[in-house]
Every structure is written in C-alpha cells, then in structure tokens.
TORTIRO-169094 format. One record per atom (N, C-alpha, C): x, y, z; atom name; chain; residue in three letters. Coordinates in steps of 0.1 Angstrom, whole numbers, plus 2048, in hexadecimal, padded with zeros to 3 digits. Last residue first. Example, Ala and Ser with C-alpha at 12.3 -4.5 7.8 and 13.67 -1.06 7.14 Angstrom:
BEGIN
- 880,7EA,847,N,A,SER;
- 889,7F5,847,CA,A,SER;
- 881,800,84F,C,A,SER;
- 884,7C7,84E,N,A,ALA;
- 87B,7D3,84E,CA,A,ALA;
- 884,7DF,84E,C,A,ALA;
end
This chain:
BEGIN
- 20F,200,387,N,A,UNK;
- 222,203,38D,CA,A,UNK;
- 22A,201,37E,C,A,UNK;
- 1F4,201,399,N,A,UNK;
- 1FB,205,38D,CA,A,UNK;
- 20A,20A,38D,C,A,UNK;
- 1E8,204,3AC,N,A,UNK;
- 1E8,1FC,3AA,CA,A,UNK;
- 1EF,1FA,39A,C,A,UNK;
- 1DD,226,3AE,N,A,UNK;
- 1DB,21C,3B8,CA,A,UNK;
- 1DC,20B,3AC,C,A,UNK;
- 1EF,238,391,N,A,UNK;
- 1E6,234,39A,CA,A,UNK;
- 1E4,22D,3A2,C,A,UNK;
- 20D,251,398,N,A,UNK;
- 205,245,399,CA,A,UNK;
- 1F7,240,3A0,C,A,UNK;
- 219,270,383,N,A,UNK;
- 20F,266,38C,CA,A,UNK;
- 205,25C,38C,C,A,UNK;
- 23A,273,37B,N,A,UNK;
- 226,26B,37A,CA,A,UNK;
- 220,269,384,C,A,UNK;
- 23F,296,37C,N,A,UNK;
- 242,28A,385,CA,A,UNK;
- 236,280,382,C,A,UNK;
- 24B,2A6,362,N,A,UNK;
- 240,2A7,36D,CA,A,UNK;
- 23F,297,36F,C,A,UNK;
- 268,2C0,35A,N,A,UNK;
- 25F,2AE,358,CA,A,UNK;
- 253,2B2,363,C,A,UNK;
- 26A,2DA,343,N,A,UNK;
- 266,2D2,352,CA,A,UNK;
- 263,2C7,350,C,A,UNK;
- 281,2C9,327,N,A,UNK;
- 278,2D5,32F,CA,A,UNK;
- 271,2D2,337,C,A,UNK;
- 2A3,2DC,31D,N,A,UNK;
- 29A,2D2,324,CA,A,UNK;
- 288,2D6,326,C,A,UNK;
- 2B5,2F0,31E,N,A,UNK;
- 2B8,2E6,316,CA,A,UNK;
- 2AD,2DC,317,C,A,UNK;
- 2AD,306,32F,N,A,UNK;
- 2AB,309,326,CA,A,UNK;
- 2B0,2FF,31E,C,A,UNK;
- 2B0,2FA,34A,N,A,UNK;
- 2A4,2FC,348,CA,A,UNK;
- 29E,2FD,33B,C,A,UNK;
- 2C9,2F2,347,N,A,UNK;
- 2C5,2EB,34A,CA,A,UNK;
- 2B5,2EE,342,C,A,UNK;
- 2D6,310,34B,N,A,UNK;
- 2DA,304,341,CA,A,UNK;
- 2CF,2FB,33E,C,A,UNK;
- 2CE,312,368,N,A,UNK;
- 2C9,317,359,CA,A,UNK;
- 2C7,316,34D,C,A,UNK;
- 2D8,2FE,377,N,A,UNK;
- 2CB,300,375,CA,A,UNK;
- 2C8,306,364,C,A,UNK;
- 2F0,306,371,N,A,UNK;
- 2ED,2F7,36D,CA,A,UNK;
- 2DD,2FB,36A,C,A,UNK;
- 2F4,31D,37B,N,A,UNK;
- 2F7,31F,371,CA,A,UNK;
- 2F2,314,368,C,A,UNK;
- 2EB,31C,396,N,A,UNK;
- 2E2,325,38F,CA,A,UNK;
- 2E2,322,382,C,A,UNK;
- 304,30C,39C,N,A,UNK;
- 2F7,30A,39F,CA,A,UNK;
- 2EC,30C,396,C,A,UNK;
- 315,31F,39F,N,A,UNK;
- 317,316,392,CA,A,UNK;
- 307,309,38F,C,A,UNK;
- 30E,334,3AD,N,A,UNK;
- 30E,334,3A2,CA,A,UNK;
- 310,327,39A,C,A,UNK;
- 30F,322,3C5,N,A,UNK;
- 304,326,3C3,CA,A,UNK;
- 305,32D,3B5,C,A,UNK;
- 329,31D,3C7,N,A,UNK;
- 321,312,3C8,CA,A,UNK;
- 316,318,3C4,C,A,UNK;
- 334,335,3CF,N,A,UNK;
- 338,32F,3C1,CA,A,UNK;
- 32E,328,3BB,C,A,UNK;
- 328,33B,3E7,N,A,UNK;
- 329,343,3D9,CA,A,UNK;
- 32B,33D,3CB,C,A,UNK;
- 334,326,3F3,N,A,UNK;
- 32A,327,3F4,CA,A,UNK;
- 322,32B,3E8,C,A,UNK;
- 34D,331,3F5,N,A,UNK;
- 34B,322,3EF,CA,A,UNK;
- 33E,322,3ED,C,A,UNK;
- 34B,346,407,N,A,UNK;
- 352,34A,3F7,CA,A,UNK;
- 34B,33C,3F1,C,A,UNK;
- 346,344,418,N,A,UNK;
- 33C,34A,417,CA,A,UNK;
- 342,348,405,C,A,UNK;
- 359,330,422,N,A,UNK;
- 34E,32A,423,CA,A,UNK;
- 342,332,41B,C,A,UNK;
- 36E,343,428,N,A,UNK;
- 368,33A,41E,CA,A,UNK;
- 361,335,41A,C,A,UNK;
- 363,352,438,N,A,UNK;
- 364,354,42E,CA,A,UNK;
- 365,34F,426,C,A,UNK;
- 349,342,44B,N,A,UNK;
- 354,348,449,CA,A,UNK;
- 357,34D,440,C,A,UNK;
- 328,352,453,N,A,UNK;
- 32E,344,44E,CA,A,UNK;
- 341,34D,44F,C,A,UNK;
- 31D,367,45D,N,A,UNK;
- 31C,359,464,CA,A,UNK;
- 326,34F,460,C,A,UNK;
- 318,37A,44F,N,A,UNK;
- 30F,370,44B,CA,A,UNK;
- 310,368,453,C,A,UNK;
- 32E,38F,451,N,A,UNK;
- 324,38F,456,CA,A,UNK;
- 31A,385,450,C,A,UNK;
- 348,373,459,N,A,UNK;
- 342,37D,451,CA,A,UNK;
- 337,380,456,C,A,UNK;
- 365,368,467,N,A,UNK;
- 358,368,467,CA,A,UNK;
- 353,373,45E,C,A,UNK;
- 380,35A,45A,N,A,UNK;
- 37B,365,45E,CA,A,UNK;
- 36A,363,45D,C,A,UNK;
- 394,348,44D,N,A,UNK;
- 387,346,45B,CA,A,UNK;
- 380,350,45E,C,A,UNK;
- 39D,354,437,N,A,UNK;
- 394,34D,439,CA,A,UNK;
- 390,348,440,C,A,UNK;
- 3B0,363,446,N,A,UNK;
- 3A5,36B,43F,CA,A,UNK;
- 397,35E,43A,C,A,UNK;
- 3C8,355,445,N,A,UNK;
- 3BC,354,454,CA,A,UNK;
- 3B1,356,44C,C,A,UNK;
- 3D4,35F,42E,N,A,UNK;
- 3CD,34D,42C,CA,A,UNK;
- 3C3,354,439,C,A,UNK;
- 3DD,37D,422,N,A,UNK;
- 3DB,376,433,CA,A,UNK;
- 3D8,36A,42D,C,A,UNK;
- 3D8,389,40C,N,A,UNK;
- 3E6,387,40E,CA,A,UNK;
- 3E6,37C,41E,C,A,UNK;
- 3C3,392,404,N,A,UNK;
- 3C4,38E,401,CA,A,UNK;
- 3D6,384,403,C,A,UNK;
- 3AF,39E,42A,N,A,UNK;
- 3BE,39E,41F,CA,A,UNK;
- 3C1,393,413,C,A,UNK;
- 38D,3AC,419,N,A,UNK;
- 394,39E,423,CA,A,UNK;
- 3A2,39F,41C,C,A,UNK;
- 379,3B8,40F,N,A,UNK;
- 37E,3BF,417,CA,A,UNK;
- 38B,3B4,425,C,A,UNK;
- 36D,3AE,3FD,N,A,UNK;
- 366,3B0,40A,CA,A,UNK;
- 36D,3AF,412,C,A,UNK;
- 37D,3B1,3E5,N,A,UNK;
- 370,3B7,3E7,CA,A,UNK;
- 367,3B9,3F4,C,A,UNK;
- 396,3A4,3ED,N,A,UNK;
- 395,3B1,3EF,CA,A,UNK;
- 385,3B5,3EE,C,A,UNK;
- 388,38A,3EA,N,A,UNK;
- 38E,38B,3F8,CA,A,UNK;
- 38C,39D,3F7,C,A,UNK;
- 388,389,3CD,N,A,UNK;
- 37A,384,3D6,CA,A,UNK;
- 37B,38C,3E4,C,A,UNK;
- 3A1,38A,3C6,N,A,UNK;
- 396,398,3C4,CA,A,UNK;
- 38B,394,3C9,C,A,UNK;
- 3A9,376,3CD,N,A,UNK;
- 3AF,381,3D5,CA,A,UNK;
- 3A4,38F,3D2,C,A,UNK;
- 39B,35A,3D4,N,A,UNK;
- 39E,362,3CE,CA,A,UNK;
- 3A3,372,3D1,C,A,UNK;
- 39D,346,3ED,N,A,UNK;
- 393,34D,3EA,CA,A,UNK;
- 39E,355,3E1,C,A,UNK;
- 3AF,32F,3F9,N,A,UNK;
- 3A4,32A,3F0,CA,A,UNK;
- 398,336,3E9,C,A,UNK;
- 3C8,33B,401,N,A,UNK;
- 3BD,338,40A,CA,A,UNK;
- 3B0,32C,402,C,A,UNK;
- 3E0,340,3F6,N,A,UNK;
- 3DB,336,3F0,CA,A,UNK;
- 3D0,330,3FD,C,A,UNK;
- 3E5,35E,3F3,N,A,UNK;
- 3E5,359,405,CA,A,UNK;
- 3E3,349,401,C,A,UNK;
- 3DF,367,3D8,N,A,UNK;
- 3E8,368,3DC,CA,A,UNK;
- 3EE,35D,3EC,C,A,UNK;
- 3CF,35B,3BF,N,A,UNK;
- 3CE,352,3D3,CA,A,UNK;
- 3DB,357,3D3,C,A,UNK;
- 3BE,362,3A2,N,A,UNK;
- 3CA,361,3A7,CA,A,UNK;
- 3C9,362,3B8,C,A,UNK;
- 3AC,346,38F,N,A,UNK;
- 3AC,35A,397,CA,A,UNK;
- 3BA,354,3A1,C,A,UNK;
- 3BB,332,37C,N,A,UNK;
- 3B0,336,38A,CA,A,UNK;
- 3B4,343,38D,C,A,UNK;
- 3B7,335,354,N,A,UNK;
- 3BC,335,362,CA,A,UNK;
- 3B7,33A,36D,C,A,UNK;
- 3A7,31F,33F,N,A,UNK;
- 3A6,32B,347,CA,A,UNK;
- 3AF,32A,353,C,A,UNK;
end
C-alpha cells in the first residue's frame, strides 16, 4: 500500500490536514496548536497510535482468551 499523500512532507497526511482545517501545503501546520493542547502533530501521531492500539487489542481479544494472574500462596513459589 501506498502512504496518503504529504504534500508539505510535514508527517500528516493531506486529507488528515484538510479535515481540520490545516494547509496541507505549509510543514509549520505542524506546530500548530490545537484545541486539545497538543500540536498537530502530536494530535495526528497520537490518532494513529490509538487506532493501531485498539486494533491489537482486538485482534488480540478475539485470538485468545483473558488470562487471570495466579495467585500465590504464603510460601509457595
């Protein structure tokens, strides 16, 4: 698969940038502060991170199944 296309090669995707309203054509655009606090990038990386996150989890949940931690007795290793 090819990467979304970085006109500004900021590290944010151009259709990421246009959705909230950031030039996809500037790089600065990535220091820009957002309403979260964080920058844009920072808000973008973030995003990613937390899907791919979600994605393991899922993965995860549905290949497997909860463990539960042993518990030890006094004197027992």
């Amino acid at each position: 698969a090819r990467p979304p296309k970085d006109t500004d090669n900021d590290g944010m995707p151009d259709e990421w940038e246009k959705a909230r309203r950031l030039n996809p054509r500037d790089a600065a655009d990535a220091s820009k502060k957002m309403p979260s606090g964080y920058t844009a990038i920072e808000e973008y990386v973030n995003q990613r991170a937390d899907r791919l996150i979600r994605r393991y989890v899922r993965q995860d949940a549905s290949t497997s199944r909860p463990s539960r931690p042993r518990q030890q007795t006094p004197g027992s290793e």
